[in-house]
Each structure stands twice: as C-alpha cells, then as structure tokens.
N, C-alpha and C positions, 0 to 999 in steps of 0.2 A: 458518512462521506467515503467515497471509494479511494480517495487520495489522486483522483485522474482530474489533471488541469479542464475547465470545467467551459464550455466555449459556446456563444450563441452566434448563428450567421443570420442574417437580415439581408433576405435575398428571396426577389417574385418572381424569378426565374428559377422555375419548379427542378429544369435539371442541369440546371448550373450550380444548383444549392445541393440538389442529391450527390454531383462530383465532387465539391465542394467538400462537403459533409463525412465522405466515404474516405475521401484521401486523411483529414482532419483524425475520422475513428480510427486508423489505421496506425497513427502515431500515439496513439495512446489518449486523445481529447476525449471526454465526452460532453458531444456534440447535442446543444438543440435549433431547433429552424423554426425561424418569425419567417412571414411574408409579410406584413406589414406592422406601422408604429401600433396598430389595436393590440394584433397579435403578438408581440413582441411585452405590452402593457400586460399580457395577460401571462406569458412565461416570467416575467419578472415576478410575477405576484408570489410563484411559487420558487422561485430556484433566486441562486447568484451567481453571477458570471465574474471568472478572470478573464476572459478573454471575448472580444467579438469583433464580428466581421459587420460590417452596414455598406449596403450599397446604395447609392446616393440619390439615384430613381429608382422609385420604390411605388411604380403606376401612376398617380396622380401624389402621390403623397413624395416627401421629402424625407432622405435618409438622414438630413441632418437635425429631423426632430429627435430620432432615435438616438443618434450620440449622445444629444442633451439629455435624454431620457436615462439612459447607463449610467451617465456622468455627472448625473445627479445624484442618481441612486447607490452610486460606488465609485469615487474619484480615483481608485485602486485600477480600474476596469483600462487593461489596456484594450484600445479599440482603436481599429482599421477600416479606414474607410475607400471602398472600392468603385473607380465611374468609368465608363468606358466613354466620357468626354471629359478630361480635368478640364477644370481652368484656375487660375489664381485666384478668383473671390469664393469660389466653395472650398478651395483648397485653406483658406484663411481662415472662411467663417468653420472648417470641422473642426482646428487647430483649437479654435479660439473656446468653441465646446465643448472641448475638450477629449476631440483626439487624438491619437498618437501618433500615427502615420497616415497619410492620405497616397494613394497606388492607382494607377492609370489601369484599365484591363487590357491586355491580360496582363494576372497577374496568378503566378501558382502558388503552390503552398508553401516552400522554400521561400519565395518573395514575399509574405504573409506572415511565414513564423520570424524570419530577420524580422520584418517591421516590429515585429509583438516587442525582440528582444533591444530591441534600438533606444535607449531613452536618450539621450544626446542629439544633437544636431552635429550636421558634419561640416564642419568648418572650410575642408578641400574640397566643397562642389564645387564645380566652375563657375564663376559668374559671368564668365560671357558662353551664349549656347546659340541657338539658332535663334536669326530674325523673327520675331513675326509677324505675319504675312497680315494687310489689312485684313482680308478675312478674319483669322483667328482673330486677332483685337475686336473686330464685329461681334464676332461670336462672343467671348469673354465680356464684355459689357451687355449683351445682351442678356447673359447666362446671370451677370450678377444682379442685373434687376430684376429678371425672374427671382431670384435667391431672397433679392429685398421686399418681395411682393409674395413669398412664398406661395412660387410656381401658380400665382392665378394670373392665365396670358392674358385675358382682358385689362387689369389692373397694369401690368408689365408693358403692352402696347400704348395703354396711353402714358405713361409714362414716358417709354420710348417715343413719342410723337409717331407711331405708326399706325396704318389701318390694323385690326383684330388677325385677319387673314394673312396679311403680307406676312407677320410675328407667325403665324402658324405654319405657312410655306416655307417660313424659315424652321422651323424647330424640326419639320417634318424631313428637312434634307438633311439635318447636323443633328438627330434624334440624343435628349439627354441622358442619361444610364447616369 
C-alpha cells in the first residue's frame, strides 16, 4: 500500500471525471474512474476505496446503485454523491444508502474534500430558504418516482398518470445528472 488515501470517481462524463481525477491526483489521492455500476463492480473486485465520488446519472443507470454497492462492501467508505439536479427524494434515498454527503454541481474539490471530512450534520442550516416554485415541487415528485421505479420512464409515467412522452418532454427540458 503506498499510504495515499485511495479514492474511486463514478462519473460518464469522460472529462469531468479526467478534471475531476487530475485535481484529486494532485492532492495526493490515488485516483480510479468507473463510468458505470459494471465498471465500478469490476474495480471493486480488485482494489478498496476510502473514499468516492458517484454521480447520480450515470446514462441510463442509477448512481445510487453504486452507493449501495461501496456501502455494502465498506461501511467505512466515505462517499459523495454529485447531481447537477438535486432533489430531496434522491438526496434521502443516498443518505439512506449510505452516503455521506450529497452536492448539487457544481461542485469543486474543496466542496468534495469538506464533505469527505464532515461526519456531523449541521444543526445551524437555516430552515427556512427559498420557496418552492410549483415547478420544482413537479420536478421533485417526478424525480422521486423515477428514483421508486428506478429510472424506467415507462413504469414512472404510469405511475405519474401521464402519457410515456409528455414524462419524456419533461425529463428532456430538466435533463437528470
């Protein structure tokens, strides 16, 4: 073991994961890259991670398979989960799988290593913040029965009592990451 804190990113965006990766080596991690829960199944087989990064669309697949997957394999494993949409039901169910921090994008590596080092909750958030907007509330329930039907929009639309498409024209304008 080289003694360098040892860090997996889980991320399909080839050079988001290389900047990512680059800033990460640079501190002293050593860095590996999943693009998806296959790939990610298959660096597990061989390494252990303290530390990861998951982003939460991960193409068709779900980044919160991969939490459960880490966090199965290492309760130790602190991991951060990165969406360039939060909402409250994904932000619950990484919690709940057991991640540590959950971060809206952008988010740099400063904002990444504090979450690594954060085990507490912060009791001085504000509880009151901005409205939200009927839209977001749309969005946010939309977002969690996607999450309950893990991301298959067929299942999700009927669900939602919507036509296949309308749920598509929607996902297509508010795209999930």
């Amino acid at each position: 073991m080289t003694g360098q804190p040892s860090l997996v990113i889980v991320e399909d965006d080839p050079a988001f994961a290389r900047t990512l990766s680059r800033s990460f080596e640079r501190r002293g991690y050593a860095v590996h890259h999943a693009a998806s829960p296959d790939a990610l199944a298959a660096l597990m087989a061989a390494n252990e991670f303290e530390y990861a990064v998951v982003d939460l669309k991960l193409g068709t697949a779900s980044g919160l398979t991969c939490v459960e997957m880490l966090h199965t394999r290492d309760a130790q494993t602190r991991i951060v989960v990165l969406t360039g949409f939060a909402s409250i039901a994904t932000a619950v169910e990484a919690i709940k799988l057991g991640a540590a921090h959950y971060l809206a994008k952008p988010a740099n590596t400063d904002d990444i290593e504090d979450a690594f080092g954060r085990t507490r909750g912060d009791a001085s958030v504000p509880l009151e913040g901005r409205k939200s907007s009927i839209k977001t509330v749309e969005w946010e329930y939309i977002h969690s029965t996607l999450v309950e039907c893990d991301f298959n929009i067929s299942e999700a639309a009927r669900r939602l009592g919507m036509h296949r498409r309308t749920l598509a024209r929607k996902l297509e304008k508010r795209q999930l990451r």
